[in-house]
C-alpha positions as CSV (number, residue, x, y, z in Angstrom):
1,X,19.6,4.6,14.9
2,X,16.6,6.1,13.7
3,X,13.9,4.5,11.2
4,X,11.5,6.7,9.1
5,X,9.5,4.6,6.8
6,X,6.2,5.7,4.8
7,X,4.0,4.9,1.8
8,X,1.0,3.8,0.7
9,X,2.3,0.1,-0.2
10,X,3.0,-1.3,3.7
11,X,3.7,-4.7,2.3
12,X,7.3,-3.4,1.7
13,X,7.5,-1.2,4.8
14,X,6.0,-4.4,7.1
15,X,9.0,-6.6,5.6
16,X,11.3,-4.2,6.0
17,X,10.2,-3.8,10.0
18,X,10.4,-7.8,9.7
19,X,13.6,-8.0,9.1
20,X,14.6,-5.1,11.3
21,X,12.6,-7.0,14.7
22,X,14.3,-9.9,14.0
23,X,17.9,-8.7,13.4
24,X,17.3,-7.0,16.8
25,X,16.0,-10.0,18.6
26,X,18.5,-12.4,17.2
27,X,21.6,-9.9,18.2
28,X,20.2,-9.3,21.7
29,X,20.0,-12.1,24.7
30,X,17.1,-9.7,26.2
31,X,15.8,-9.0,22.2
32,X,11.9,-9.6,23.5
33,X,11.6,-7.8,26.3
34,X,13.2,-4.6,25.2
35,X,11.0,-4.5,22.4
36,X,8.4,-1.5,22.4
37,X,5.4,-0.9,20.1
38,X,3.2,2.5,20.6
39,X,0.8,3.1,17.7
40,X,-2.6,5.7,17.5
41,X,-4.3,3.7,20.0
42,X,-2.1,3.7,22.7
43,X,0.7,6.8,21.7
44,X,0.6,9.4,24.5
45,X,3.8,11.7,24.5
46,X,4.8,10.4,28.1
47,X,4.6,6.9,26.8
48,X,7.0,7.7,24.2
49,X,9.2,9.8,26.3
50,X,9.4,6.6,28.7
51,X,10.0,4.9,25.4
52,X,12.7,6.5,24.3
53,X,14.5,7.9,27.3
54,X,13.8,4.5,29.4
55,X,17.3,2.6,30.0
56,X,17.1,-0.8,28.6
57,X,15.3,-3.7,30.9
58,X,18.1,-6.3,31.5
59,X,20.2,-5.5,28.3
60,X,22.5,-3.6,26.0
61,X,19.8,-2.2,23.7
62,X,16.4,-1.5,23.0
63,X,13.9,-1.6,19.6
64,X,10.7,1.7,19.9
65,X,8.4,0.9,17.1
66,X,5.8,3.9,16.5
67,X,3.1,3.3,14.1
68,X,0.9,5.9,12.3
69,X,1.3,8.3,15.4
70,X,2.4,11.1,13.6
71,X,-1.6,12.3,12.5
72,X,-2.7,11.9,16.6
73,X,-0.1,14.6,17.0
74,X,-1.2,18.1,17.9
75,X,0.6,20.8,16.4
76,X,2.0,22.0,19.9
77,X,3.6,18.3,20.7
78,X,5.9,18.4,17.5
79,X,8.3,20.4,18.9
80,X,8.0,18.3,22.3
81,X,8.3,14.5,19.7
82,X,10.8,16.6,18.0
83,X,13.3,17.2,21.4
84,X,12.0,13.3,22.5
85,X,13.8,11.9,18.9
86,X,16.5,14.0,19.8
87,X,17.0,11.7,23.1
88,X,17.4,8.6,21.5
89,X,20.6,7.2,22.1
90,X,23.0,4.8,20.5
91,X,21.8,2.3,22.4
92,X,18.0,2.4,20.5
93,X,16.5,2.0,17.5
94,X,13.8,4.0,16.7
95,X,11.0,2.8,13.6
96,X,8.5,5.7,13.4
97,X,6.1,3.8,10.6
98,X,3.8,6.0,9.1
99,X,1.3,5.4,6.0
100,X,1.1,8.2,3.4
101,X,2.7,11.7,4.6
102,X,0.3,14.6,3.8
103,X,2.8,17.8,3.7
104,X,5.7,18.9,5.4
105,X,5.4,19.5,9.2
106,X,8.2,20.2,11.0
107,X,8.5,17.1,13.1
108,X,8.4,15.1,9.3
109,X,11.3,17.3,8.0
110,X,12.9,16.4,11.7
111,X,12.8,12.6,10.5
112,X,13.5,13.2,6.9
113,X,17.3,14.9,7.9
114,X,17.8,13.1,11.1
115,X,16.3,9.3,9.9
116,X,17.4,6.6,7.4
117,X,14.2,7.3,5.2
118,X,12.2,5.0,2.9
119,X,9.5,5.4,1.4
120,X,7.2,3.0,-0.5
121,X,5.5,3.5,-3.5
122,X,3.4,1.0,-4.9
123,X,5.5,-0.9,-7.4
124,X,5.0,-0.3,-11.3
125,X,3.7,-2.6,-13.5
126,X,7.3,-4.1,-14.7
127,X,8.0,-3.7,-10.7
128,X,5.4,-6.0,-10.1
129,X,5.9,-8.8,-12.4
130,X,9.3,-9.0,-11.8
131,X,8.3,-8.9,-7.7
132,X,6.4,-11.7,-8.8
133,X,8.7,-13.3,-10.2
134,X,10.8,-13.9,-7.3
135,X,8.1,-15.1,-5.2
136,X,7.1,-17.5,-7.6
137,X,10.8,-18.9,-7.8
138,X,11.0,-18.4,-3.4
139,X,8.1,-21.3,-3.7
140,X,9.6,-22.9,-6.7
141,X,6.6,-22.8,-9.0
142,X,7.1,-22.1,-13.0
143,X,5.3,-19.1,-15.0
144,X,5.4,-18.3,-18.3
145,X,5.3,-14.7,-19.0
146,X,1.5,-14.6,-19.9
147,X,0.6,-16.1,-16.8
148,X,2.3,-13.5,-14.6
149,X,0.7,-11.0,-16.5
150,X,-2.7,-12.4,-15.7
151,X,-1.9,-13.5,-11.7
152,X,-0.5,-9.9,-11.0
153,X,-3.6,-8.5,-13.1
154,X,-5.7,-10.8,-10.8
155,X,-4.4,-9.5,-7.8
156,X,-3.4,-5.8,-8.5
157,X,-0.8,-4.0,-6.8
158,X,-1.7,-5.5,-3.3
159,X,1.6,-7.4,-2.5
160,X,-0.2,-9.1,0.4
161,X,-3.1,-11.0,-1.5
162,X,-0.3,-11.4,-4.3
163,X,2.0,-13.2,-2.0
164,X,-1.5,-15.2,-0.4
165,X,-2.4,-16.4,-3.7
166,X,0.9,-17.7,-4.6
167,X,1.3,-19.5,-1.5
168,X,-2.5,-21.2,-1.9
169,X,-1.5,-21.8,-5.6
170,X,2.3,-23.7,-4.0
171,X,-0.5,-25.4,-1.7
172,X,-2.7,-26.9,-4.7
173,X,0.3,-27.4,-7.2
174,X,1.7,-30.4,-4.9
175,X,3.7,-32.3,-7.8
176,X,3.7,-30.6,-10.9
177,X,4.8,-26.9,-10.2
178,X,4.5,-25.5,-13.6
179,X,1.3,-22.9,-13.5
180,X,-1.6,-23.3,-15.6
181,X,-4.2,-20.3,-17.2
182,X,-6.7,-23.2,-15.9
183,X,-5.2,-23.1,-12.4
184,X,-5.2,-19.2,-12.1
185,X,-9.1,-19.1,-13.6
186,X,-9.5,-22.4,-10.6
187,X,-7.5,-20.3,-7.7
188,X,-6.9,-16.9,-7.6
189,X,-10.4,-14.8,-7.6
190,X,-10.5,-12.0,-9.7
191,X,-14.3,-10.7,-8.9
192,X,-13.8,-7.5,-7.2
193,X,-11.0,-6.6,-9.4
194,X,-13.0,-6.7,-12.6
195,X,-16.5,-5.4,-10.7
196,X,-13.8,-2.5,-10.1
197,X,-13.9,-1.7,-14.1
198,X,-18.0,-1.3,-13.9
199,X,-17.3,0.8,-10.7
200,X,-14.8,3.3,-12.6
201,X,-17.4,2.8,-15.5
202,X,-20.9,4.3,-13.2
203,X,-18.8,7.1,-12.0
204,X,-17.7,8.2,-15.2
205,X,-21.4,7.9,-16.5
206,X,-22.4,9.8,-13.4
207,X,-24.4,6.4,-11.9
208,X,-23.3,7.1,-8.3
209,X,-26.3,5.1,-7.1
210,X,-24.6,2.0,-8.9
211,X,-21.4,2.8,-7.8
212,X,-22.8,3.5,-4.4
213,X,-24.9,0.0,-4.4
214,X,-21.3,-1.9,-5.5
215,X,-19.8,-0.1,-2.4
216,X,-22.6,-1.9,-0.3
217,X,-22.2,-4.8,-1.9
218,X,-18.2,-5.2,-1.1
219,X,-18.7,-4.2,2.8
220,X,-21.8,-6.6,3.0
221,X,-19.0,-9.2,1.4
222,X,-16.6,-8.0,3.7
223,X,-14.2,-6.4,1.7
224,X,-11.5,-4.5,3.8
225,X,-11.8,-0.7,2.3
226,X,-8.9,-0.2,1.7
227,X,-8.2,-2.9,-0.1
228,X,-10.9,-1.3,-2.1
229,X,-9.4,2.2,-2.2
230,X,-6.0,-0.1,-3.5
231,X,-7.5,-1.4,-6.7
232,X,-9.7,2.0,-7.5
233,X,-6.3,3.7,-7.4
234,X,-5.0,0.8,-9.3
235,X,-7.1,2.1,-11.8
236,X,-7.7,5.6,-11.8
237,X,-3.7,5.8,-12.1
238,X,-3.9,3.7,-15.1
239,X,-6.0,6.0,-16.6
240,X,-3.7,8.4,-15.8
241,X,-0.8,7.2,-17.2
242,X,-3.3,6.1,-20.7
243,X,-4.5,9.8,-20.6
244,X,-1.8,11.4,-21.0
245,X,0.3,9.3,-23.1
246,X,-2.9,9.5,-25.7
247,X,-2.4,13.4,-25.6
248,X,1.1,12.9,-27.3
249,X,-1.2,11.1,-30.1
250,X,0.9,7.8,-29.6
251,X,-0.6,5.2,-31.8
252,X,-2.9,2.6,-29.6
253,X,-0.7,-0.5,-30.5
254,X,1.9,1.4,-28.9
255,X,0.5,2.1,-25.5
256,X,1.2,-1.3,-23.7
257,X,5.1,-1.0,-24.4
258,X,5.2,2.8,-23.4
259,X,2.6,1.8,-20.4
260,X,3.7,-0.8,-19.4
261,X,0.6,-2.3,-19.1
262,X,-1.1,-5.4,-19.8
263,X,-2.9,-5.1,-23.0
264,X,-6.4,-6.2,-21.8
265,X,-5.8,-3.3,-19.1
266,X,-5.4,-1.5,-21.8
267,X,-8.4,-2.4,-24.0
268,X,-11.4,-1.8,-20.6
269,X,-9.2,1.5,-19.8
270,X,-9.2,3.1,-23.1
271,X,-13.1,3.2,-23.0
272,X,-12.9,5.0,-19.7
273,X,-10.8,7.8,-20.2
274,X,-13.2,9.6,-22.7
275,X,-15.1,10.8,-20.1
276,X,-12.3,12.4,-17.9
277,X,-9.8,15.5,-18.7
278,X,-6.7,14.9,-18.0
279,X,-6.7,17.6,-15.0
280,X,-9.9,16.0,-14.1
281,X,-7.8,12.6,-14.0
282,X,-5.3,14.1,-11.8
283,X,-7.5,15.9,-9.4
284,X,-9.4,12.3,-9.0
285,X,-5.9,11.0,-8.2
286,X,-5.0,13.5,-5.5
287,X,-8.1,13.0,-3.9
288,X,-7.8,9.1,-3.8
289,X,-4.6,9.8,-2.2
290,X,-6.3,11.6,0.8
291,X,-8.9,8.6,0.8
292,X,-6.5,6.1,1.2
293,X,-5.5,7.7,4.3
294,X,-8.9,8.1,5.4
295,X,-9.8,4.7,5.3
296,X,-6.9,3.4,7.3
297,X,-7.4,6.1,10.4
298,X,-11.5,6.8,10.2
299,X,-13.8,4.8,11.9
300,X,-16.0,4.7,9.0
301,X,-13.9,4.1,6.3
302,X,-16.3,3.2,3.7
303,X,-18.0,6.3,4.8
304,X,-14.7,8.4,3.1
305,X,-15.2,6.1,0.0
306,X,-18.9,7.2,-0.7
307,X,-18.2,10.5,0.6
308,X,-15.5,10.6,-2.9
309,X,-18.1,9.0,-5.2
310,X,-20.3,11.3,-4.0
311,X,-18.1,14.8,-4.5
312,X,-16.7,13.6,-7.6
């Protein structure tokens, strides 16, 4: 059986692989030591050829987990990986986890046709809350609607900080589990995510230094860039989506229910979008899409990120 799974939200695709890993351990006596993980650091071709042609080491099967090796390929080896996935047997299981897939070479069409595919898309606002929902119930805390709207505004579309802060929130709410707006204002920091409006806010008034000094800021902090790049597309696709809609001339009161948005999202974005174009919007959107690929492969990453303030 073959794996492929990309996107840019690897919460999902890391639980997904979870489960996978320990179906595979629990159904196999040897499950440990015929597990195999190659990823950019350590991916050679031979490696994976031993990988995948290799018989299993004191068992019936074995689990190859490649991770983000498919932009260390050169465009010569694709046909090589190509005839190596061919090799895999019923006896292996194959995860080829990639981040976001840029175009279609041939060895990602290979994996598309000859793979159980999946990818992940960050999840949309209603996605989101309701994702929320579940966890919130997993560590039996209560939420009224309103306070979901404001932890999953807090915390963006990152599921991994959103699943942190409900754990530290299960952690401080020891007897009474019913969520507080005083308890999310206590617990879960929202600094960065609203610093992320006056970002948006200096680009669109052409104050890259600002911008450029907040970037500075945040890696001095030691903010993980691309958690970064996360909420700046968390934004820039909200403007999107506000952009066009306010093209069709839909009245403002409106907007949350067609965007699903919440409405103080709504109010700080609205004041943004007056300086973009709506092609201007969506060329700023592509681009972030190359960033956030940048940032988890370069050895600079916040580099890429001033490099795009900088060319916008």
């Amino acid at each position: 059986m073959i794996y492929f799974l990309y996107g840019q939200d690897q919460y999902q695709i890391s639980k997904k692989v979870e489960v996978l890993k320990e179906n595979f351990i629990s159904n196999n006596p040897h499950g440990k030591l015929n597990l195999i993980g190659l990823d950019e650091e350590n991916f050679n071709l031979d490696k994976a050829r031993e990988a995948l042609a290799s018989k299993p080491f004191f068992g019936q099967s074995k689990l190859v987990i490649f991770r983000n090796i498919l932009p260390s390929l050169k465009k010569e080896e694709h046909e090589t990986m190509i005839k190596l996935i061919a090799l895999v047997e019923s006896n292996t299981t194959a995860i080829f986890w990639e981040t976001e897939i840029k175009g279609q070479s041939k060895i990602v069409k290979n994996l598309k046709k000859e793979a159980k595919t999946f990818k992940a898309d960050p999840l949309k606002p209603w996605e989101l809350k309701d994702y929320a929902n579940k966890k919130l119930l997993e560590f039996s805390l209560e939420a009224s609607s309103q306070i979901v709207d404001t932890l999953t505004f807090k915390t963006g579309p990152d599921l991994f900080r959103l699943e942190s802060e409900i754990k530290k929130l299960s952690d401080y709410k020891k007897s009474d589990r019913v969520l507080t707006k005083e308890d999310l204002d206590l617990l879960v920091n929202s600094e960065v995510e609203e610093s992320i409006f006056d970002f948006v806010e200096n680009i669109a008034k052409k104050k890259k230094g600002a911008a450029l000094l907040f970037l500075k800021e945040e890696m001095q902090k030691g903010t993980k860039a691309p958690y970064l790049v996360s909420m700046i597309s968390y934004q820039f696709r909200n403007m999107l989506i506000l952009k066009d809609l306010a093209e069709t001339n839909l009245p403002e009161n409106q907007l949350a229910s067609k965007a699903a948005l919440h409405p103080f999202v709504i109010k700080k974005t609205m004041a943004l979008i007056t300086h973009f174009s709506l092609p201007e919007l969506k060329s700023i959107y592509r681009q972030i899409l190359i960033l956030d690929l940048e940032t988890k492969t370069k050895a600079e990453p916040f580099a890429a990120i001033e490099n795009f303030v900088l060319n916008i």
